[in-house]
C-alpha positions in Angstrom: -13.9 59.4 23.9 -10.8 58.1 25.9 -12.2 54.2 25.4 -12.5 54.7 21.9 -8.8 56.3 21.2 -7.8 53.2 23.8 -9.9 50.7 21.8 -8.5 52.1 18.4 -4.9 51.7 19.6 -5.5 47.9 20.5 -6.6 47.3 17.3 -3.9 49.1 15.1 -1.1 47.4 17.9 -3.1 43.8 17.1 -2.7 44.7 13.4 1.0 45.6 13.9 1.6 42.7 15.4 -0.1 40.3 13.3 1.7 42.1 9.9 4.8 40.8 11.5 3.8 37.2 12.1 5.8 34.8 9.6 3.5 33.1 7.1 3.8 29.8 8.9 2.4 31.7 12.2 -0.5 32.8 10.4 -1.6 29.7 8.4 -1.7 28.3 12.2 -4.9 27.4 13.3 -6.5 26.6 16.4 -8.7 24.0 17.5 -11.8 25.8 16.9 -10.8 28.0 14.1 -12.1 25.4 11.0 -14.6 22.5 11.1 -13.5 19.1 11.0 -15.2 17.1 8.0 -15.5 14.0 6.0 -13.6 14.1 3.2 -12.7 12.0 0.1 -9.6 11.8 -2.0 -9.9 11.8 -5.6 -6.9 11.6 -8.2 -4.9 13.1 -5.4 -7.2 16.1 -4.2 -9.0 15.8 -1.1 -13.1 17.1 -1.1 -15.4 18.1 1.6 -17.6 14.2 1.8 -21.2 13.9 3.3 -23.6 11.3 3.2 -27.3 12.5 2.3 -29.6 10.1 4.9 -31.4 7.2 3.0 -35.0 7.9 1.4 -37.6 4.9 1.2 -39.9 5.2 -2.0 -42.5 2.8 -1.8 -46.5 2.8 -2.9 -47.2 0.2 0.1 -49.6 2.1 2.4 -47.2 3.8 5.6 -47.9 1.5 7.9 -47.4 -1.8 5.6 -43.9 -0.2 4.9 -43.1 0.4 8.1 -43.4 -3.2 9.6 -41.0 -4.3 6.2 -38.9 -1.9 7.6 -38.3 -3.1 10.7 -38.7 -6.5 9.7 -35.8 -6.0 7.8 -33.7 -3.8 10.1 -34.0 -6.6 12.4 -33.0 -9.3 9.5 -29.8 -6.8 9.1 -29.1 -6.7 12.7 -29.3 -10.5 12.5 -26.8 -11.0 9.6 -24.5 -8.7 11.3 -24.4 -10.1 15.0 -23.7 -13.8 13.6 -21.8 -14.0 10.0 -18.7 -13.6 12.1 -19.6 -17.0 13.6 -20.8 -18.6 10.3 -17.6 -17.6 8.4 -15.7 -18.7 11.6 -17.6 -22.1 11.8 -17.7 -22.7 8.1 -13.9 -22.7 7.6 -13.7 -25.6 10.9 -16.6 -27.7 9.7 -15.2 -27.3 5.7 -11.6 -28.7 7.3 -13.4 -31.4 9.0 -15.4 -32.7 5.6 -12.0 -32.2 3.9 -10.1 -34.1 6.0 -12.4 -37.0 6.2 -12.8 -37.7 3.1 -9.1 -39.6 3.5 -10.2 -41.3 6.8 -12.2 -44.3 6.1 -11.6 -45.9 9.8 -15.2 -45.0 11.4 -13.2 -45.1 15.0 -10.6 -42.7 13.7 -13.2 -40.5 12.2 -15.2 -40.5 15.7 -12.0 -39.5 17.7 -11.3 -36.1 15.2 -14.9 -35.3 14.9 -14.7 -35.2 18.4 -11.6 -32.9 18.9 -12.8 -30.4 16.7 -16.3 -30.7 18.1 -14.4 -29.6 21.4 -12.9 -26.9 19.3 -16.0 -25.6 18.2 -17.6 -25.9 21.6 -14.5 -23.6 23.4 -15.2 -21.1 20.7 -18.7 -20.9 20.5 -20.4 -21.5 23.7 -20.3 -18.4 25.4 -21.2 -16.2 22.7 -23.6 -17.9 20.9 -25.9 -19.2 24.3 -26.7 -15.1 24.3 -28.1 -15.1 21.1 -32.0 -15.2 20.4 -33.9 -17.9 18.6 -34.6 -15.6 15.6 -31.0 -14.7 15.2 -29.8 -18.6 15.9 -32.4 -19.1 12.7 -30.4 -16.8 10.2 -27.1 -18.3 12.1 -28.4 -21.8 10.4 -29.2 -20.4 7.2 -25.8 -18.3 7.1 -23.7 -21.9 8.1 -25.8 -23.0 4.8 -24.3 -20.8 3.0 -20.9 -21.2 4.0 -20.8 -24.7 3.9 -23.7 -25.7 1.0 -25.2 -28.3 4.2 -28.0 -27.6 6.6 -27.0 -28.2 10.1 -29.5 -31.5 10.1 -27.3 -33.0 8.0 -24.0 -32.2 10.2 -25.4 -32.8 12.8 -26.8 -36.0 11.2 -22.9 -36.5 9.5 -20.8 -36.0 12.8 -23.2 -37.5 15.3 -25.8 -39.7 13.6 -29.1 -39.8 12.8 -30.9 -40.0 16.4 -28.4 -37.3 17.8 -30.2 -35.0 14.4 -33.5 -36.5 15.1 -33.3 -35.2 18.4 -31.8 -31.9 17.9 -34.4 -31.3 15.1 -37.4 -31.9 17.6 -36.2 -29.2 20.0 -35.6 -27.2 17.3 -39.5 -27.5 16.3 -40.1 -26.6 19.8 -38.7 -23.4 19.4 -40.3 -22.9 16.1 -37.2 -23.2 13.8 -36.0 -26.1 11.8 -32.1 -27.3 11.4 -33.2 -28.3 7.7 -33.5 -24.8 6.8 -32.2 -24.4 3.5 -30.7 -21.5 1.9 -31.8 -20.3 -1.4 -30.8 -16.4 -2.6 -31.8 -16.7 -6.1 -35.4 -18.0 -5.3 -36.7 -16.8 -1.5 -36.7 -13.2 -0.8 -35.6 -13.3 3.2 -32.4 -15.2 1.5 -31.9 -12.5 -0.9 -31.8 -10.1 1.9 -29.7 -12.2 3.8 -27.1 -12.6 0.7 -27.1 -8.8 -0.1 -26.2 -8.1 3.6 -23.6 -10.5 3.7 -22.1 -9.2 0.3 -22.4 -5.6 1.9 -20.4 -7.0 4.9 -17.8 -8.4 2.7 -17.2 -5.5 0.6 -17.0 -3.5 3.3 -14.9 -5.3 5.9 -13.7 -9.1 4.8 -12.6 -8.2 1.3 -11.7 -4.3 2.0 -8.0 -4.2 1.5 -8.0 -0.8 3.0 -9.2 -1.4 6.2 -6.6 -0.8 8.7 -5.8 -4.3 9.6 -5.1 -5.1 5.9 -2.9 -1.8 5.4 0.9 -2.4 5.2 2.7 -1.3 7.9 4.8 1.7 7.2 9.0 1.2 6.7 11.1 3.8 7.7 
């Protein structure tokens, strides 16, 4: 009986005392009173935001769809780890064609090919030695697309044709090519490759919102 008047007069002093918080005291929470969510903001009003995970529909048998799966998972993986190169390496080698195309001197057009080919080589080196063969392949195709030339014919442009020749036979080696062209609109891995890229892009490159891109705030 005694721990139940005791318990009732904790509760009714807790009550007291929580009447006569302000209403800024009681709209303050603590760290585990609410759970934190994602949330989107729409015509000024923000709204609870989830994701429902992705869903594959497909009449291939379960273990056909599978290996396109992971076939493309890796493809994605690909795309991701090296179109920061090929965007990187397409704006130096689409400098280089610009700017010779007003230097006719073949000596004078050796010695800048060369400097940015040092350029190119301090960037690049230590990043791109860890990639794998596969993902050196879409690297090719992705320099394609950023500078409408396979890298036989750089290579064949900046060095000459024995320098490509050569490059091209240890490519085969390896089981790629450096005339691998790049063609969205007609082969399929391409297709992938381009919607990746535009996913990319629309997400990062061309996001004004990301927090890079945001203006800095002026008091």
């Amino acid at each position: 009986m005694r721990c139940c008047v005791f318990l009732f007069c904790f509760l009714f002093s807790f009550a007291v005392a929580r009447a006569q918080e302000t209403p800024s005291q009681q709209n303050k929470w603590g760290p585990n009173d609410t759970i934190v969510v994602p949330a989107i903001i729409v015509d000024g009003v923000s709204y609870p935001y989830s994701e429902l995970p992705e869903v594959t529909v497909s009449k291939l048998p379960y273990n056909q769809m599978l290996k396109q799966m992971q076939a493309y998972n890796r493809l994605r993986n690909a795309v991701f780890v090296t179109y920061p190169y090929a965007r990187q390496a397409g704006v130096v080698i689409n400098d280089v064609n610009a700017h010779l195309l007003i230097v006719s001197d073949n000596s004078e057009r050796k010695k800048y090919i060369k400097s940015r080919e040092k350029e190119l080589k301090k960037q690049f080196s230590d990043p791109l030695s860890n990639l794998s063969v596969y993902q050196g392949r879409v690297l090719m195709k992705l320099i394609n697309r950023q500078t409408g030339n396979n890298c036989y014919d750089l290579i064949k442009e900046y060095r000459g044709g024995l320098q490509a020749r050569l490059y091209q036979t240890v490519a085969f080696f390896f089981g790629s090519s450096l005339k691998q062209p790049y063609d969205w609109q007609n082969d399929i891995t391409d297709r992938q490759i381009e919607a990746i890229v535009r996913e990319i892009d629309g997400v990062w490159y061309m996001n004004p919102n990301r927090p890079e891109m945001r203006p800095a705030a002026t008091n």
